[in-house]
VMD Tcl script that draws the C-alpha trace (Angstrom):
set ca {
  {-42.79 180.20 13.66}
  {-46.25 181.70 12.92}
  {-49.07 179.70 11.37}
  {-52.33 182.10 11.70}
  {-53.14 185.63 12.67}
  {-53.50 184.40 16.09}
  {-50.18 182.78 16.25}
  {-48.55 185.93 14.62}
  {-49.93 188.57 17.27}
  {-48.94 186.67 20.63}
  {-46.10 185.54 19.24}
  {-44.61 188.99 18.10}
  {-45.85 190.30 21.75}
  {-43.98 187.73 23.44}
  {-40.49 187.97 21.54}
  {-40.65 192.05 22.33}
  {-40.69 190.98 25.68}
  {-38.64 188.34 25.91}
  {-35.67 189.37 23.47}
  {-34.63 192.71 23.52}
  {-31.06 191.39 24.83}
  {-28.62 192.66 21.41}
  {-26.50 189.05 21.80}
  {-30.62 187.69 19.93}
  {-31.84 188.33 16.38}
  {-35.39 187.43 16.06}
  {-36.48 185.53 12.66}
  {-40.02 185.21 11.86}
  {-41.40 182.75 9.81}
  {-44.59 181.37 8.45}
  {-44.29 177.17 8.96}
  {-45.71 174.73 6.96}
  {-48.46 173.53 7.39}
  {-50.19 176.38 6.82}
  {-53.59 177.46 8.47}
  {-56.52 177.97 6.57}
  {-56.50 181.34 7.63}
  {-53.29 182.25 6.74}
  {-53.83 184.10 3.95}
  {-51.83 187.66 3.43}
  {-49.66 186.44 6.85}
  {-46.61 187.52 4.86}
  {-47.69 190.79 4.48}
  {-48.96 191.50 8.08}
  {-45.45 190.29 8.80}
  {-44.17 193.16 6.81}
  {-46.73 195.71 7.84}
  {-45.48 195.12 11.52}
  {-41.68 195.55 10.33}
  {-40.80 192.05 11.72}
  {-37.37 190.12 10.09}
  {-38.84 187.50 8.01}
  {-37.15 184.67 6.67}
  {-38.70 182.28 3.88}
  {-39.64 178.74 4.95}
  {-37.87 177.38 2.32}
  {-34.89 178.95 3.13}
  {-35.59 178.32 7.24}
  {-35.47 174.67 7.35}
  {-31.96 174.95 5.46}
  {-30.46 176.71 8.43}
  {-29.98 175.41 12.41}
  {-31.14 178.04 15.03}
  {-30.73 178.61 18.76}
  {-33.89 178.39 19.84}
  {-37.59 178.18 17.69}
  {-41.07 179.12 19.20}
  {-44.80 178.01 17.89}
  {-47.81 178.42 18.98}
  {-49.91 175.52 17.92}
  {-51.16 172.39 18.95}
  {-52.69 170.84 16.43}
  {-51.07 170.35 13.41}
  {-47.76 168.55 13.02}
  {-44.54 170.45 14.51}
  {-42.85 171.89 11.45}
  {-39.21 169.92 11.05}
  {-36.99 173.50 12.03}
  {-33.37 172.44 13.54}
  {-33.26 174.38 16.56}
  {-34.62 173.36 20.33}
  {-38.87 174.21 20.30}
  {-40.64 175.85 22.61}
  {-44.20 174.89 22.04}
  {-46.73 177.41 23.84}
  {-50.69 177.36 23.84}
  {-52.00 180.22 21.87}
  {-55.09 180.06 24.02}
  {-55.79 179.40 27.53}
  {-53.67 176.38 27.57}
  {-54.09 173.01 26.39}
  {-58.33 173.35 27.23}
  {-59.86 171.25 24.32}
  {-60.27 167.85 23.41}
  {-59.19 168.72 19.94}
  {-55.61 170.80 20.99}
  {-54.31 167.47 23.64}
  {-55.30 164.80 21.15}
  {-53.37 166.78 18.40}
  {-50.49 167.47 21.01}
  {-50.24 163.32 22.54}
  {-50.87 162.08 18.43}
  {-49.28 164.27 15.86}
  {-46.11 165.38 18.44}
  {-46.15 162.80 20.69}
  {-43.63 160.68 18.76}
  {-41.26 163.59 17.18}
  {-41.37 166.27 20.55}
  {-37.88 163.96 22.05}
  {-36.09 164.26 19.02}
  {-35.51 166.39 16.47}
  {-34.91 165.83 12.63}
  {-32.06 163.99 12.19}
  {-30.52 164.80 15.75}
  {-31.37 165.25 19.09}
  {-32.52 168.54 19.99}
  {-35.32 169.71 22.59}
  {-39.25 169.60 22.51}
  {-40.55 171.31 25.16}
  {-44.43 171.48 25.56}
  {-45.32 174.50 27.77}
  {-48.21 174.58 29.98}
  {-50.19 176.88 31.97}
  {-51.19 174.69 35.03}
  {-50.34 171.41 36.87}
  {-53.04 169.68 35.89}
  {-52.37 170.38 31.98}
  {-49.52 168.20 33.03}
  {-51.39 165.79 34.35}
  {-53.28 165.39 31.06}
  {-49.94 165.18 28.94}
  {-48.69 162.44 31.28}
  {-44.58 161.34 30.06}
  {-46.32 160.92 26.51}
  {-43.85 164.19 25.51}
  {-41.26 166.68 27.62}
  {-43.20 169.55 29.04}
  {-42.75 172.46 31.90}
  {-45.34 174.16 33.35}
  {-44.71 178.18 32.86}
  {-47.82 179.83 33.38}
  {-50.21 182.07 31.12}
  {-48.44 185.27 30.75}
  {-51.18 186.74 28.92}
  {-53.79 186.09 32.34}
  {-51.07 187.87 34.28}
  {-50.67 190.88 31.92}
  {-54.28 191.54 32.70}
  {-53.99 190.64 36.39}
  {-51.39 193.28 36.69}
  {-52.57 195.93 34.76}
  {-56.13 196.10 36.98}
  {-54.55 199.77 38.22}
  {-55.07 200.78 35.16}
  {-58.89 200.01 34.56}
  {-59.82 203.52 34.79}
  {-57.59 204.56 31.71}
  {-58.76 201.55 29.31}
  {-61.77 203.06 30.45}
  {-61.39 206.32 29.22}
  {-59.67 204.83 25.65}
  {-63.33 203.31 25.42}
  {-65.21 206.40 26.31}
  {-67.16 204.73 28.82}
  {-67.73 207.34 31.03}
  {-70.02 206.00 34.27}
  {-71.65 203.55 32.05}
  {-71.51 199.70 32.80}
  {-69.43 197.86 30.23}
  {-70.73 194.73 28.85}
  {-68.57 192.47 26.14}
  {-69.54 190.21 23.88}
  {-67.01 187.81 22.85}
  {-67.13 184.90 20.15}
  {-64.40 182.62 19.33}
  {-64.43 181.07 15.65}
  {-66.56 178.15 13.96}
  {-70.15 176.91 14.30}
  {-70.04 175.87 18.22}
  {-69.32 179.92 18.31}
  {-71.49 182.66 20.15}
  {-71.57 184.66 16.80}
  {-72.32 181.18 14.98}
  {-75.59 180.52 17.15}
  {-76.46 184.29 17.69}
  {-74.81 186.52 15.03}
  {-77.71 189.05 15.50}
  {-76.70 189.45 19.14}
  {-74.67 192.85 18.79}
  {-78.18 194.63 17.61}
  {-80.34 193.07 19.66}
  {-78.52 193.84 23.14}
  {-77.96 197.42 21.92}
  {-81.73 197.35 21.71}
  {-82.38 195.73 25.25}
  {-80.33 197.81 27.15}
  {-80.02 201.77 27.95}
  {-77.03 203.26 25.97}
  {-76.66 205.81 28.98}
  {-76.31 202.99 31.57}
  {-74.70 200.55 29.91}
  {-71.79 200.14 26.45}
  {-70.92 196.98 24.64}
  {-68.14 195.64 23.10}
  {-67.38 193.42 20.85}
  {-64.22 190.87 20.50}
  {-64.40 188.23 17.89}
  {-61.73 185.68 17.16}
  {-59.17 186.62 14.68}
  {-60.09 183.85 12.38}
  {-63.33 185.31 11.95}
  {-61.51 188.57 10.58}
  {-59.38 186.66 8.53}
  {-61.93 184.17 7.22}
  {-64.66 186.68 5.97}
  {-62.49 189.89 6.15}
  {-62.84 193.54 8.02}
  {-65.05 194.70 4.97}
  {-67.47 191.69 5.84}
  {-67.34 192.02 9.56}
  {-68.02 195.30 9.33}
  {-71.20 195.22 7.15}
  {-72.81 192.62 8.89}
  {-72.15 194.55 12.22}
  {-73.19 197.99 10.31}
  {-76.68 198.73 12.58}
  {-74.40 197.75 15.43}
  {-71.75 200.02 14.87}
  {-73.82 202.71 14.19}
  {-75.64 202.56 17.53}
  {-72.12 202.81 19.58}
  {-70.60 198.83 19.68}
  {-67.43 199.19 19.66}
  {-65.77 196.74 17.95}
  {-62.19 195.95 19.25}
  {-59.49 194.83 16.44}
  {-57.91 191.27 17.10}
  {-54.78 192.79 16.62}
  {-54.71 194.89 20.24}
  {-56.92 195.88 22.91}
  {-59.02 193.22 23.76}
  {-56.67 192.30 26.61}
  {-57.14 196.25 27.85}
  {-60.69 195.96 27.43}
  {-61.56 192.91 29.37}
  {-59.64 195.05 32.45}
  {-62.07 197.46 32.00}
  {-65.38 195.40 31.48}
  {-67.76 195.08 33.86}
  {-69.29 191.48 32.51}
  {-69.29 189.41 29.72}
  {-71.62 186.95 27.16}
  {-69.40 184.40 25.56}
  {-68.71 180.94 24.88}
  {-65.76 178.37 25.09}
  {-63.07 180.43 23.50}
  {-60.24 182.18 25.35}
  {-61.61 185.51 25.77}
  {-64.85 184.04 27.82}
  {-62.06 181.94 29.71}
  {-59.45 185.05 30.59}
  {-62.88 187.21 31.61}
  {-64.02 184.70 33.87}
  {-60.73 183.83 35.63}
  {-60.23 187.21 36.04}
  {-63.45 187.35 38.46}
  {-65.25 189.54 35.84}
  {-69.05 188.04 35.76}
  {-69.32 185.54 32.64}
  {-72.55 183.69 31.09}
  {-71.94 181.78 28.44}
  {-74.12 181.79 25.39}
  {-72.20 178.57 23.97}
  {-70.11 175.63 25.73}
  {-69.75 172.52 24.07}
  {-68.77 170.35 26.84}
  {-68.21 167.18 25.16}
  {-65.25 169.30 23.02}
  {-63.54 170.45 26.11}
  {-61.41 168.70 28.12}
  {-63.31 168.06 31.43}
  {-60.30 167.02 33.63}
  {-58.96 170.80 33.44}
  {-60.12 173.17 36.85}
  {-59.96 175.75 34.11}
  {-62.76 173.83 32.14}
  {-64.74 172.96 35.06}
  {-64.73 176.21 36.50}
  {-66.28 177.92 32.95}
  {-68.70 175.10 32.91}
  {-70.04 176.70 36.60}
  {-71.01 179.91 34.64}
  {-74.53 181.02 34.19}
  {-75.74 179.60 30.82}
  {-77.94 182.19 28.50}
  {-79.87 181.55 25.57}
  {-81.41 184.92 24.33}
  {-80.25 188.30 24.13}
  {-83.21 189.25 26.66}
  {-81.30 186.58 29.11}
  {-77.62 188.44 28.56}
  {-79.52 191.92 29.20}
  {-81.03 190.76 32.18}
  {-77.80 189.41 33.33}
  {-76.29 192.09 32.55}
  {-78.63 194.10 34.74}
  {-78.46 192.47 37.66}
  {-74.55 191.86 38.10}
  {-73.51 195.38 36.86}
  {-75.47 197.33 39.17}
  {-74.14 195.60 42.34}
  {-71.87 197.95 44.33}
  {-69.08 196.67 44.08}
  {-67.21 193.64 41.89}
  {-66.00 191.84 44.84}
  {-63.58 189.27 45.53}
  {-61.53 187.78 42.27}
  {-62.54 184.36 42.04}
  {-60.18 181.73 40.72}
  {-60.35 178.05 40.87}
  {-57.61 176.34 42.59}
  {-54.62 175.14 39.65}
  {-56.27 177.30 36.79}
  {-53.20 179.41 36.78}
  {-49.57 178.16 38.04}
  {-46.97 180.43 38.80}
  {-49.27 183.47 38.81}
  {-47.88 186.97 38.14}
  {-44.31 184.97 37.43}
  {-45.23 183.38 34.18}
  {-43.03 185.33 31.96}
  {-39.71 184.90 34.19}
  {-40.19 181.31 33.93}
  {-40.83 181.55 30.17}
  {-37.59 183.59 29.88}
  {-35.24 181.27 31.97}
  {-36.45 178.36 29.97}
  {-35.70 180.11 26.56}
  {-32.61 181.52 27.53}
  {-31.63 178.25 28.96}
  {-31.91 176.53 25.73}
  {-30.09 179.10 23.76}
  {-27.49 179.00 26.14}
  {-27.55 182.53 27.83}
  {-28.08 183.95 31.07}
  {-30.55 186.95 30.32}
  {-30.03 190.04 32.00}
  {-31.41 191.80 34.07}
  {-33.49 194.57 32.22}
  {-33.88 191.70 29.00}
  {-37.23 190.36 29.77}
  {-40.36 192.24 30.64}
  {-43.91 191.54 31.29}
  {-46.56 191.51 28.72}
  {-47.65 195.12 28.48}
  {-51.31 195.99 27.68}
  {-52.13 199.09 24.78}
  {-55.34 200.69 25.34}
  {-57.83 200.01 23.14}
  {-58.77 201.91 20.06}
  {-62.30 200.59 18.74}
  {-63.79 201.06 15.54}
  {-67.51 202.95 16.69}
  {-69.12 206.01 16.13}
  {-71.70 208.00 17.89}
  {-75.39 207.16 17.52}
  {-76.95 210.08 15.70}
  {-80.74 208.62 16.36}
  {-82.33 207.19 19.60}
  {-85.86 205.39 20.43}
  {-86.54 207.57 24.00}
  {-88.70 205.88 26.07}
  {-90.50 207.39 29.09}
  {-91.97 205.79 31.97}
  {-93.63 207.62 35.10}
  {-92.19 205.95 38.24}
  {-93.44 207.91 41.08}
  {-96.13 211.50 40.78}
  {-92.92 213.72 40.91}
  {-90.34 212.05 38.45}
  {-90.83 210.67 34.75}
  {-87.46 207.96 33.87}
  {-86.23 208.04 30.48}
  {-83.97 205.46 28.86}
  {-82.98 205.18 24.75}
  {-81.59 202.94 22.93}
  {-80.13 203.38 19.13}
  {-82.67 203.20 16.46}
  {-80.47 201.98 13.58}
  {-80.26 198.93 15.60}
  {-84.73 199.06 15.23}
  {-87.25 199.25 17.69}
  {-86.25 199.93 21.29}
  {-87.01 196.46 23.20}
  {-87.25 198.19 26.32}
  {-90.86 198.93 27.96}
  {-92.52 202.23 28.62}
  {-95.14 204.32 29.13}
  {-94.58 206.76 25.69}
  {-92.00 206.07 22.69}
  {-90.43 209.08 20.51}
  {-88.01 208.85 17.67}
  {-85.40 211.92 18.14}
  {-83.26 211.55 15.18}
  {-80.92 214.08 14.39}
  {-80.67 216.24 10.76}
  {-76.83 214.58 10.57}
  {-78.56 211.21 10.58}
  {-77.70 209.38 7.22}
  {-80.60 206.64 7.41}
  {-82.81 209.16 5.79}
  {-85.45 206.77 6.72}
  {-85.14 207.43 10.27}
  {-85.69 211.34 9.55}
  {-88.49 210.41 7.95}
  {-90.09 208.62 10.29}
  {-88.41 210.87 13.76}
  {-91.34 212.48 16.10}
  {-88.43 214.96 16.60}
  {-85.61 216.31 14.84}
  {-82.55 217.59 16.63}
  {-81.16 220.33 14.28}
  {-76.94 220.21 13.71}
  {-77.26 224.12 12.35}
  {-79.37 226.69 11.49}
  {-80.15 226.00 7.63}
  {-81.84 222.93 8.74}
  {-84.76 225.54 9.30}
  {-86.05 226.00 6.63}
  {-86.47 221.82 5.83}
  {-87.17 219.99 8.60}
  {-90.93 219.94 8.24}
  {-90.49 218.44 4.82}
  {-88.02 215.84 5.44}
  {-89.57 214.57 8.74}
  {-93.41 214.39 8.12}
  {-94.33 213.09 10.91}
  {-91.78 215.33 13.32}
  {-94.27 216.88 15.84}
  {-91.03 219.37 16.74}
  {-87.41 220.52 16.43}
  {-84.36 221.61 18.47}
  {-81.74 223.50 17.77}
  {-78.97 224.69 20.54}
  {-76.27 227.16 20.11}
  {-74.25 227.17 23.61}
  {-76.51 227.43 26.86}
  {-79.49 228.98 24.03}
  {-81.91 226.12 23.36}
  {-84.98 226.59 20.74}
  {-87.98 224.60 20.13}
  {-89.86 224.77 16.80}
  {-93.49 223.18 16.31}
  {-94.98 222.48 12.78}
  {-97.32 225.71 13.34}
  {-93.94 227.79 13.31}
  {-94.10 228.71 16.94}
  {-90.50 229.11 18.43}
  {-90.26 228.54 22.36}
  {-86.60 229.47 23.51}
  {-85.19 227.25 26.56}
  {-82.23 228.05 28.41}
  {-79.98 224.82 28.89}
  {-76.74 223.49 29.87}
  {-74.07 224.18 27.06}
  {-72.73 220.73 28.02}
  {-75.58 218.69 27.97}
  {-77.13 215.95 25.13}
  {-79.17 218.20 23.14}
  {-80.71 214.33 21.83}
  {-81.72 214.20 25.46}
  {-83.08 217.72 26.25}
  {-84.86 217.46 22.33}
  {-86.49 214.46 23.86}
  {-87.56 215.99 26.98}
  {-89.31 219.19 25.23}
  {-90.79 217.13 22.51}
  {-92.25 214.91 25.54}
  {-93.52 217.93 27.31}
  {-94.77 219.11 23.64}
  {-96.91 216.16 23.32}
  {-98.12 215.90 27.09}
  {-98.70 219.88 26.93}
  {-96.91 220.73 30.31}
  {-93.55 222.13 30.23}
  {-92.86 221.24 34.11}
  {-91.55 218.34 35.09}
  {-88.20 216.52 36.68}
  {-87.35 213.76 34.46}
  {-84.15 211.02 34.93}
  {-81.42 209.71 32.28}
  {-79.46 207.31 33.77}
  {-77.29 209.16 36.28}
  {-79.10 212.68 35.57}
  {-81.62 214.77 37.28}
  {-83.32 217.43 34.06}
  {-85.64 219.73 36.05}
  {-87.81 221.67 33.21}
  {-89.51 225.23 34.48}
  {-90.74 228.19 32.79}
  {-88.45 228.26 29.87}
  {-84.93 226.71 31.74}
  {-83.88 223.51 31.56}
  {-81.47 222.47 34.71}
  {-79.15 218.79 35.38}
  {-77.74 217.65 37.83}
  {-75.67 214.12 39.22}
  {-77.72 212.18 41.27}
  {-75.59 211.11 44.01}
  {-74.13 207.41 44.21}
  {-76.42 207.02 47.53}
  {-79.29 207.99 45.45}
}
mol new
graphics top color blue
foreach p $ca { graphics top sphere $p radius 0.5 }
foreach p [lrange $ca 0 end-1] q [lrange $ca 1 end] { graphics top cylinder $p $q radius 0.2 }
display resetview
């Protein structure tokens, strides 16, 4: 029984990995009351080719077993035993136990018009502690926490789905309404992107599915268009976000689930939001996420950012004693409860744990950087950029150049570019016109680089075919303006030596 997006998703993961046994059909079903954010459930029902069955016609029939995940609203009247599971990190706010112990409290024992089981399921001992005997419940687990614990071997391939590369990965995660990171910062996307070095560091985005469904992809999307153009990668509610906290190296969030899962998982957390007085304080989950760093600007995340992602190593997980019960088991006991009810004994190969897809992000590749330069001893110059559709670069240096390249759509960044990077050789015969204020342009075919000046002088470069031309563009234009084509200069992980007319790189060792 599905009442929201969010309900829909987990609850379609869990059933393919609970009932593949052929003695089970699986019914899905959207239950009355209805979420606000239910709107076109049916149809993402359909898209996902899951059995659906009318409420109307559902409450006419008696089934085997029923499963919801929801705690707030009244239990729909279904005749069939209920499993009742969190579709969060358990049972964690004020608002989900007082809508568990009021609206279910008196109906969970008994079923309409017969006696059939209620079973509350929890994800820790002292969730059941909180519920008291006010209802029947069993402590399972979070298999969701556990699909993530046991898919850490995999980091390196969620990774690669994200095209990280050696970068640091930093997420940003919002759950819905106005207590919400995205509520009190929606401009945070841009403004990190701004703060910190888009060859050191990525960011991704995970936002509760009820702010998809409330505004819509089209809105999302728009308001997050400077974002996504300067590499965020925004991760659909539908899969991935699971994969991608495995592969993050911190996270900015707030009280949702995502923030939670991160932090339990040992993965660095500050919190730009966490309403204490709407969380349940008796919960070690709770009181462990209230321990996290609190942040207040996106300058504070960056710097946070900075400091734990450049540490070594990630260290010892770090997970508060009863935040989890029946770790890395959660599913088994999920299965044996539900197959009890129904009156089975599953099989062997029936149940399996939750397993994670990679992610696929909706991103692109910046096309424009802000390249700033900063001299940090007499023989090496650093460089670090940051996207300029997401505006000015908010990190300091020494010299600032626009390299914007001819494929760049924001026409007003050609404009205003100190150097053009040219996509092919027509661009020639233009680029002075459309960038006014373009000191210089580079075009590279293969391991053949060329620099033009406005005076029509053409100074040819050999480079490495598999290097950034944005970055080697940079480096010439730099040399162009400081009139010395020596130098060593350093991106991020990279060494770019520049001598008479050759341009080497190089990886600077880890030690280094």
């Amino acid at each position: 029984m599905v009442r929201s997006p969010t309900t829909l998703v987990r609850s379609a993961d869990l059933a393919r990995h609970l009932f593949s046994d052929p003695r089970i059909q699986v019914l899905f079903t959207v239950s009355e009351p209805r979420s606000v954010f239910s709107n076109e459930l049916e149809l993402a029902i359909n898209k996902r080719g899951l059995p659906f069955v009318p409420w109307k016609n559902a409450v006419l029939e008696t089934y085997d077993l029923a499963l919801i995940e929801s705690a707030l609203d009244p239990l729909p009247e279904i005749k069939a035993p209920i499993i009742m599971l969190s579709h969060g990190v358990g049972h964690n706010s004020v608002r989900s136990v007082a809508g568990a112990n009021t609206a279910h409290s008196n109906w969970l024992d008994e079923g309409p018009g017969t006696i059939l089981p209620r079973i509350v399921g929890l994800v820790s001992e002292d969730e059941a502690r909180v519920f008291g005997d006010r209802c029947q419940t069993e402590v399972l687990g979070d298999p969701v926490f556990d699909s993530m614990l046991q898919a850490r071997h995999r980091r390196d391939e969620f990774r690669d789905a994200l095209d990280i590369g050696d970068r640091k990965l930093v997420v940003l995660s919002s759950t819905w309404g106005r207590l919400s990171a995205f509520s009190a910062r929606p401009q945070m996307f841009s403004e990190l992107l701004s703060l910190l070095p888009a060859d050191e560091f990525a960011i991704a985005a995970i936002l509760h599915p009820n702010i998809w469904m409330g505004h819509g992809p089209w809105q999302i999307e728009t308001w997050l268009r400077d974002a996504l153009a300067g590499g965020l990668k925004l991760i659909p509610f539908e899969s991935g976000w699971q994969a991608t906290l495995v592969a993050a190296d911190c996270l900015a969030g707030d009280h949702g689930s995502v923030s939670t899962y991160a932090s339990m998982l040992g993965t660095p957390t500050c919190l730009l939001s966490y309403p204490e007085d709407a969380l349940n304080g008796d919960l070690a989950i709770v009181q462990a996420m209230g321990s996290n760093k609190a942040v207040e600007t996106a300058r504070e995340i960056a710097e946070f950012a900075e400091t734990t992602c450049r540490q070594a190593s990630r260290g010892a997980q770090k997970r508060p004693n009863a935040a989890f019960s029946y770790v890395g088991s959660s599913m088994e006991r999920l299965a044996v409860l539900a197959y009890r009810l129904i009156g089975l004994e599953p099989s062997s190969t029936a149940v399996l744990p939750l397993a994670l897809e990679p992610p696929i992000p909706r991103t692109c590749k910046p096309l424009s950087f802000w390249v700033g330069f900063a001299r940090t001893s007499d023989t090496v110059v650093d460089m670090r950029r940051t996207p300029s559709s997401v505006g000015p670069s908010g990190i300091r240096s020494d010299s600032t150049l626009l390299v914007a390249s001819s494929a760049e759509r924001n026409y007003r960044l050609v404009q205003s570019a100190s150097c053009l990077v040219l996509e092919n050789r027509d661009a020639a015969g233009w680029w002075q016109d459309a960038s006014p204020f373009a000191r210089c342009a580079y075009f590279q075919q293969g391991s053949s680089g060329q620099l033009s000046d406005r005076n029509g002088t053409q100074v040819p470069f050999k480079v490495p075919a598999h290097a950034d031309r944005n970055v080697l563009a940079a480096i010439l234009a730099y040399c162009l303006v400081q009139g010395d084509f020596r130098g060593t200069y350093r991106m991020g992980k990279t060494l770019y030596t520049v001598g008479e007319s050759v341009i080497r790189c190089a990886r600077i060792p880890e030690s280094g």
